[in-house]
N, C-alpha and C positions, 0 to 999 in steps of 0.2 A: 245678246242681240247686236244689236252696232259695236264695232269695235273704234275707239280713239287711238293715235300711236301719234307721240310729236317724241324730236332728238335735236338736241344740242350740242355738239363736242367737237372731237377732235378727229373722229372717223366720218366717213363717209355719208350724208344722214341718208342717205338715199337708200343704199343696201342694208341700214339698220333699220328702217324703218321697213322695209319690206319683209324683212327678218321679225319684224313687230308683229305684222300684219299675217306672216303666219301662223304665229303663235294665237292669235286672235281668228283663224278661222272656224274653228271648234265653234265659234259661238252662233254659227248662223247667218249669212246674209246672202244679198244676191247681186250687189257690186260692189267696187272697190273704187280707191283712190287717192293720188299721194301728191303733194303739190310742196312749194318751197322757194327759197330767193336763192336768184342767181343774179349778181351786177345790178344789184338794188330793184329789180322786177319780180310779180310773182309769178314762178311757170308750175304749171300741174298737167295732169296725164288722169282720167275717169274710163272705167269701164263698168258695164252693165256687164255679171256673171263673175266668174272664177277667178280668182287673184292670177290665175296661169296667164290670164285673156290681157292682164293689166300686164305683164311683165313681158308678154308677145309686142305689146305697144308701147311699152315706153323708149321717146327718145327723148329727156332730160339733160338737160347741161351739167354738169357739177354744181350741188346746190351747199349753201353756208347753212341752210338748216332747213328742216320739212317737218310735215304733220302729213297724219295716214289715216285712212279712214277703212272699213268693213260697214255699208250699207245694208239694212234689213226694213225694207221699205216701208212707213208709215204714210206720208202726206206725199204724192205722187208715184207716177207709174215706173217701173224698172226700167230704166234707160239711161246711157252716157250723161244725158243732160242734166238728171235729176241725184247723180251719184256727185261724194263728196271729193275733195273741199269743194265751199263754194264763194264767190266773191263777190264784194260790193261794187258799186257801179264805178268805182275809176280805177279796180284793180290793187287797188293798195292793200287790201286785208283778204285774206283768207281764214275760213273756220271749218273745221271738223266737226261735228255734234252728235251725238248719244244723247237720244230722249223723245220729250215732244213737246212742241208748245201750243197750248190750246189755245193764245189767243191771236195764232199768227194771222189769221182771214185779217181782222181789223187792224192789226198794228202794217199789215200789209196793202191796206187798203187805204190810211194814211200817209203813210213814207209814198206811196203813188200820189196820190195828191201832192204830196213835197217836190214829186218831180222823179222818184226812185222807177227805174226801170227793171224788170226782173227777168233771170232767165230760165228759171224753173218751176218745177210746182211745189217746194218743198216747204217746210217750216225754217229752214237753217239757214234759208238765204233772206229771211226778213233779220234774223241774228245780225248779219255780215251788215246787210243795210243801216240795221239801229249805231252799231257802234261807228262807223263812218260819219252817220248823222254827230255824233255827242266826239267826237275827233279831235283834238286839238292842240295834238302834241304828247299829251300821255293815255296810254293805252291802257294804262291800269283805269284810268278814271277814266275813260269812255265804255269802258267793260262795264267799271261799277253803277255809271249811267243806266248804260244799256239794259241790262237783267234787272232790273229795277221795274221794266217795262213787261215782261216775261211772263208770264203766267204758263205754270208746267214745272218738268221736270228736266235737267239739262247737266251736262257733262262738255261744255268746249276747249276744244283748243286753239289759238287765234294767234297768226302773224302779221307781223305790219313793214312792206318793204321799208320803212324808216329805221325798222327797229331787226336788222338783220340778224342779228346775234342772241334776241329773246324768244322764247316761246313764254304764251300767256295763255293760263286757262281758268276755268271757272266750273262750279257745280251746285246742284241743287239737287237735291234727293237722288243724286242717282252716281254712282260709285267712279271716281278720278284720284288717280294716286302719281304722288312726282318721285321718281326714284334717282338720285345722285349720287357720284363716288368722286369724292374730293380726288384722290390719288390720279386718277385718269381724267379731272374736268371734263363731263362729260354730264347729261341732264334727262331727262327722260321723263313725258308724260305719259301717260294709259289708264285705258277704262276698266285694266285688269293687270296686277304687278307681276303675273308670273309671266307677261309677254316682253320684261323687263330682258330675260336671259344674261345676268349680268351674277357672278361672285362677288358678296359682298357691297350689298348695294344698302344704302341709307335709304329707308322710303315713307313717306309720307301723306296722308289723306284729308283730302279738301272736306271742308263739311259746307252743309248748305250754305250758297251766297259768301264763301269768301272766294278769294283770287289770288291764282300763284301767281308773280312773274319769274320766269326760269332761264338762268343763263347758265353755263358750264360753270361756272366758278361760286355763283352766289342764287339762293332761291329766298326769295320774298313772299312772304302771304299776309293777305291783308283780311277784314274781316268784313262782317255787313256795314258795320259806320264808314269802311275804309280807311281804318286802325293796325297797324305792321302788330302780326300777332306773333308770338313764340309757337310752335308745334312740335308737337311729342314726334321722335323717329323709330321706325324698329328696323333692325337690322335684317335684312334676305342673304342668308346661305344657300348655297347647294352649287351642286353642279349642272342645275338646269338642263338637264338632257331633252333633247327636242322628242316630242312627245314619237311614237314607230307601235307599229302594228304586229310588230315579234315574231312574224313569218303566216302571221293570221292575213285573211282576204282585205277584212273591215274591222274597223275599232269596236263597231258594235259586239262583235262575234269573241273578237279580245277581249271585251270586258262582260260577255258572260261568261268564257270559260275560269276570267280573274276571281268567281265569285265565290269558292269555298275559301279563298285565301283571305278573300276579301272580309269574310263573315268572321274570320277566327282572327282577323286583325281587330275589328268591332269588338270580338267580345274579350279581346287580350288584357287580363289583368282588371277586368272588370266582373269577375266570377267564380272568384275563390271561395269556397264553402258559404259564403254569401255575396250578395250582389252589392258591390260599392261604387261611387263615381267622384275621384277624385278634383273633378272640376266641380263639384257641388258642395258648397260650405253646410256641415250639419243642420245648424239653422237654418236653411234656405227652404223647404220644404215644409216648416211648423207652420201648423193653422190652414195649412192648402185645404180647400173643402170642394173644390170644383176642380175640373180639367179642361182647358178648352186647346183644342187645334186645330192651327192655321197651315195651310197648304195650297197648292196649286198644283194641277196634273199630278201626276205622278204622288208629290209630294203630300197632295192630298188623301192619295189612295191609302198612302203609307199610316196618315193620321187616321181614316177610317177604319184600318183592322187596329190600330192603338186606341181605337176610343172603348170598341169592343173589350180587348185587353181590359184597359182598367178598370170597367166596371166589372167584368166577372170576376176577376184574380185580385185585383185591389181593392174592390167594391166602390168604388170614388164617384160621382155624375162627369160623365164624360162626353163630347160629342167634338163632331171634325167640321170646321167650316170651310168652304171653300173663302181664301182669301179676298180675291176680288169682289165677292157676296158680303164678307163679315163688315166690311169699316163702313159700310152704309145703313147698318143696323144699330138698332136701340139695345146690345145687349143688357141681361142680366147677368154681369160682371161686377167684382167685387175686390178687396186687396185678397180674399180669401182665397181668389180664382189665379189656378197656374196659366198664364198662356204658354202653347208652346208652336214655334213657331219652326216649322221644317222645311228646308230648302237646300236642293246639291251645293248648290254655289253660292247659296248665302245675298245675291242681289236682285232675287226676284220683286220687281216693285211693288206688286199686287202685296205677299204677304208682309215687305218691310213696312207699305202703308198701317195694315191692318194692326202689326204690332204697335204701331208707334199711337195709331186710335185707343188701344186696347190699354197702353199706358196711363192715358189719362181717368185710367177707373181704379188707380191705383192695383193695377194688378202684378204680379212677380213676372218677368218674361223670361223665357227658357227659350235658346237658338239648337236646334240639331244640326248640323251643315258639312257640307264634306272645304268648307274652306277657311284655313285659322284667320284669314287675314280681313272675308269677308265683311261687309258691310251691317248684317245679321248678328256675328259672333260680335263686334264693336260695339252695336247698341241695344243686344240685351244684356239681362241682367246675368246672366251663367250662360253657358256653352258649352255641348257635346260634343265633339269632333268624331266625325266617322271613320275617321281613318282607311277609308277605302280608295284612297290615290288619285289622281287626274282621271276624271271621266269625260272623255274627247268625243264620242259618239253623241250627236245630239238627242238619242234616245236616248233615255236613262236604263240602265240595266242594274250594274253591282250595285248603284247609289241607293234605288229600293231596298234590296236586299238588306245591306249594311244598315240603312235609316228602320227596318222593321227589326233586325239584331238590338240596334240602339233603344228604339222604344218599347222591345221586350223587355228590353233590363232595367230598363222607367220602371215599366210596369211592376216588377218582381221586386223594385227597390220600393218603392212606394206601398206594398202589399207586406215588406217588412215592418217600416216603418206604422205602418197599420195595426200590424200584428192580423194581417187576414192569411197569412200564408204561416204554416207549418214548418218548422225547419226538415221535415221529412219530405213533405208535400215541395218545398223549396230545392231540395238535393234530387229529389225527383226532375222535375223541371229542369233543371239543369242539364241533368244527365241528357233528358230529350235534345235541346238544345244545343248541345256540344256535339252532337250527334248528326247537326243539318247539315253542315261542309262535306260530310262523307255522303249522306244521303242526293245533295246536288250536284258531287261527282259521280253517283250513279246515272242523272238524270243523262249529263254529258258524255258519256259514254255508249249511252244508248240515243246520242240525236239522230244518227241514219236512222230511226226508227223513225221521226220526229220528219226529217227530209222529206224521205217517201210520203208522209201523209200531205205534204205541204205540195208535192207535185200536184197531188188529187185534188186540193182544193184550192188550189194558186186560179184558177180562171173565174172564182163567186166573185161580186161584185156587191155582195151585200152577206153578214155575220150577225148572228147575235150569239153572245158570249152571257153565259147566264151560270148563278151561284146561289146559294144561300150559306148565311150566318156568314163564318170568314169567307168562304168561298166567293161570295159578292162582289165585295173591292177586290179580291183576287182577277175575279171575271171583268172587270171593270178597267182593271191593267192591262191585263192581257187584251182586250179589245183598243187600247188605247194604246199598244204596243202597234197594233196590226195597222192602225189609222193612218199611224205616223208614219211610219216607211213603207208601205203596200198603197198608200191610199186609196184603201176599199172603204164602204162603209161597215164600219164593225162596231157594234153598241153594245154596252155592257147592262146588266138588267138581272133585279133579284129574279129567281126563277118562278118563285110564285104570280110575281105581277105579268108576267106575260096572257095570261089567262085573259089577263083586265084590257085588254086592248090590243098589245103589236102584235099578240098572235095572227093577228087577220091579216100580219105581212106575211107569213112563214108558206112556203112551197117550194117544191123540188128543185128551186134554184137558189133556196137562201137557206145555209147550214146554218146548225146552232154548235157553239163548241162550249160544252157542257162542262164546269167544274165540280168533281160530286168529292171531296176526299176528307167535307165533313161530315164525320161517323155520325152525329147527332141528327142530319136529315139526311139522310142517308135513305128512306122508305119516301119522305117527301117528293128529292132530287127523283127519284126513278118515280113515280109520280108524275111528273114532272117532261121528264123522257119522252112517258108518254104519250101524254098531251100532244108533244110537237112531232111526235112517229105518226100518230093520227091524220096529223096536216100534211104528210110526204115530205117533212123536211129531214134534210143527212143531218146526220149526231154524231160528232165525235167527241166523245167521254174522256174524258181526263181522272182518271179515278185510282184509288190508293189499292194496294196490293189485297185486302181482304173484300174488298168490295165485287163480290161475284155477280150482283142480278142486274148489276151498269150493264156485263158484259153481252148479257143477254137480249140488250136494250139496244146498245147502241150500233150505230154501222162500222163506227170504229173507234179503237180504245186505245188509250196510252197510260200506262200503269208506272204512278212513282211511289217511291218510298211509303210506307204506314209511318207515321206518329201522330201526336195526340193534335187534335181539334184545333188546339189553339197554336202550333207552329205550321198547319198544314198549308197555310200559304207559301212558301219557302219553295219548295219541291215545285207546286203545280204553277206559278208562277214562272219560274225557268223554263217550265216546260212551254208555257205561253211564249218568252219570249224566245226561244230557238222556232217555233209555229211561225210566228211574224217574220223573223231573220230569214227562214227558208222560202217561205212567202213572196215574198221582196228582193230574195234573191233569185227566184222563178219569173216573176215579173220582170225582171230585169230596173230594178227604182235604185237611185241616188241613196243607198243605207245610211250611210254617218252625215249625211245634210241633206234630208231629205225636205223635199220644196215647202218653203213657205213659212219653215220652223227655225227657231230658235235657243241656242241652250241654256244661255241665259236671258231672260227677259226682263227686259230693265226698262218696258216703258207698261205703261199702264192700260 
């Protein structure tokens, strides 16, 4: 969501920090902002929309040092005024902020009574206010004042024309990391390290309520007493290549055709004549007698055909909770109970709350995440890496995929571990398995197939997507595929429950796109068909290659790979999201930032 960028050094902060702020578009917002001292003043520059719109209008002086902001609008409406930074009332401090704070009406509603005048509607400008109020020479201790006051979740970064050479930030549940390279002095905050672009960078992460102050040469962190604490660093390699679309239209499109490469990097080295996972200590699974998973969107979907998985194949009690549902719940949770907690990027708020509740029942956490560095992989107790690369589309695509790769091989490890699986029955499976990357390059190969249908149905304005058994959460993506960048209405729904109520939406202007390519309802799904052929609604069948009496059924058919029941999400899945991509590309809609979303979601 929001993205922070502050720079210290010896270059330019102005173009590095713009250089920050692209690396940070990927995550969603809908303005921008970059602000800093020039001749002991602070000057900034805010736009409402595209970081393009911000760099159309910037005239900035040469600045000693800036902070940069990516707005994704929570407390106020899209506009210049309400974009960051923002400033207290004599102009002395500027803040960036990533988050929200729930108690800003009254802490807003007092500093007015004090005499504070404000000029937006936001949460981050009662921030700017508090610390000005608690002021008085050090910045560290008006920070540690200020958040004190705070109720929320929060990531700032904050300058003080007094203090022209520091940058000072602060965090509380929500992901800020300082990255420096002694060799160049030079300093660098952000709400995500790979917009660092820096070889060889030292980097380091704030945990709730402490405070960095950051100058090129020396970084400071203090704690919640306001105590100079020592902090653990990890070193960032690479050569940071700016993220490119490799002659694809949109990122989205790039990262579904990444997706057989993507699945064999998942299962690499994880499924030699058995399923093993070297980030998991032998012990670490003894005595598991529950499964629980946490998720959100996407991430959720993914945990729903995993819950399926381990109860058939591992036999385990399993079930998927939607995160932002779970941490308000009474569960029946135990140390017995694995959590597992699934997220691309590892800083989704909603499920780091949920793990962090789910802690306190003593239970083992497990992170799946496509990010080593994230916030997810830090504070559980093990970590799967998906190894499927930078996903820059704010739809998710390869990230599913690889995340259902990953919690097949849960599933088949834990079904070892069991003894519910056969070493026959296990080499079997396998075989399947190794076998999707080819099957998903069939898919792609045949999308002009996939195109064409997408012209015919680009003008509905309303979808039901319907499944049973896996096919369900299948149906469930793919309709939540379609939401996000077509913004049609497209709902996903077992196919049985239709009967029980939304049938009485269905008519000649609202298709159903039917997933049938599990063998086991297979007489159900058509069934099913039916039903909604009855109502004059179009059917387009998404159905496995032996499935002949779909064909007879539906108005139109798209036919993927056969295999067995339990990996047939994989194939139909793609196919849903090339449906959406073509979709949206017919419409003519924003793909890879489409309005209103988020890639990462970091407030609650």
């Amino acid at each position: 969501m929001c993205g922070v960028f502050g720079y210290v050094g010896k270059e330019d902060p102005l173009s590095v920090c713009l250089a920050g702020l692209e690396q940070l578009e990927y995550r969603g917002y809908d303005s921008t902002g970059i602000g800093g001292i020039c001749k002991g003043e602070i000057v900034f520059c805010k736009k409402a929309g595209k970081l393009s719109l911000l760099k159309q209008g910037l005239d900035l002086p040469p600045l000693e040092i800036a902070i940069a902001h990516t707005r994704w609008a929570t407390h106020g409406r899209v506009n210049d005024q309400n974009a960051h930074p923002h400033l207290d009332g004599s102009g002395a401090i500027a803040v960036v902020h990533n988050g929200i704070i729930e108690n800003y009406d009254a802490l807003r509603e007092d500093l007015r009574k004090e005499g504070a005048r404000f000029s937006s509607e936001t949460d981050t400008e009662v921030i700017a206010h508090l610390i000005s109020k608690h002021y008085q020479g050090d910045l560290v201790e008006a920070l540690h004042k200020a958040i004190a006051w705070l109720k929320g979740i929060f990531a700032l970064v904050v300058i003080h024309k007094n203090h022209p050479h520091e940058l000072y930030a602060a965090a509380r549940a929500c992901p800020l990391s300082v990255g420096f390279n002694d060799e160049r002095n030079e300093a660098m905050v952000s709400s995500d390290p790979n917009a660092f672009q820096r070889p060889r960078l030292n980097v380091l992460f704030l945990q709730s309520n402490e405070i960095a102050r950051v100058s090129s040469s020396r970084i400071d962190v203090y704690d919640q007493r306001l105590k100079k604490i020592s902090k653990k660093t990890e070193r960032l390699e690479g050569n940071f290549q700016p993220p490119a679309k490799g002659g694809f239209e949109h990122y989205m499109i790039k990262e579904i055709y990444e997706q057989p490469i993507t699945i064999q990097k998942s299962l690499f080295g994880r499924c030699n004549g058995e399923v093993q996972f070297e980030e998991l200590p032998p012990y670490f699974l003894n005595k598991i007698k529950q499964v629980w998973f946490l998720g959100c969107g996407t991430s959720a979907n993914a945990g729903r055909i995993a819950a399926l998985l381990f109860e058939e194949i591992a036999r385990i009690p399993a079930q998927c909770e939607i995160a932002s549902e779970a941490r308000y719940r009474t569960p029946l949770l135990t140390p017995e109970t694995l959590v597992v907690a699934i997220s691309q990027s590892g800083e989704t708020a909603d499920t780091l709350a949920a793990m962090r509740e789910a802690k306190k029942y003593g239970c083992k956490t497990l992170a799946i995440c496509n990010v080593k560095s994230s916030t997810l992989m830090r504070e559980s107790d093990a970590g799967i890496l998906l190894n499927a690369g930078p996903e820059i589309s704010v739809c998710s695509t390869k990230a599913f995929t690889s995340q259902l790769a990953v919690l097949t091989l849960l599933t088949l490890y834990f079904a070892q571990l069991k003894k519910q699986i056969s070493p026959k029955q296990l080499h079997s499976f396998l075989e399947h398995l190794r076998a999707i990357p080819a099957q998903i390059q069939q898919i792609l190969d045949t999308a002009s197939d996939l195109q064409k249908l997408a012209k015919k149905y680009a003008d509905y304005e309303h979808f039901f997507f319907m499944g049973r058994r896996y096919m369900f959460p299948t149906a469930c993506e793919a309709a939540l595929k379609l939401k996000e960048i077509s913004y049609v209405n497209a709902n996903g729904y077992p196919a049985g429950e239709l009967k029980h109520g939304p049938i009485a939406l269905l008519n000649p202007r609202f298709p159903v796109v039917a997933f049938c390519a599990n063998q086991q309802t297979e007489e159900k799904i058509s069934s099913n068909l039916m039903e909604v052929k009855a109502r004059g609604a179009p059917v387009l069948a998404i159905a496995s290659e032996p499935q002949e009496n779909i064909g007879s059924i539906a108005d139109d058919l798209f036919r993927v790979p056969h295999t067995i029941d339990e990996l047939s999400p994989f194939a139909s899945v793609v196919a849903g999201q090339l449906l959406a991509y073509y979709i949206a590309k017919e419409r003519g809609c924003d793909i890879d930032q489409p309005r209103n979303l988020a890639k990462s979601v970091t407030v609650e």
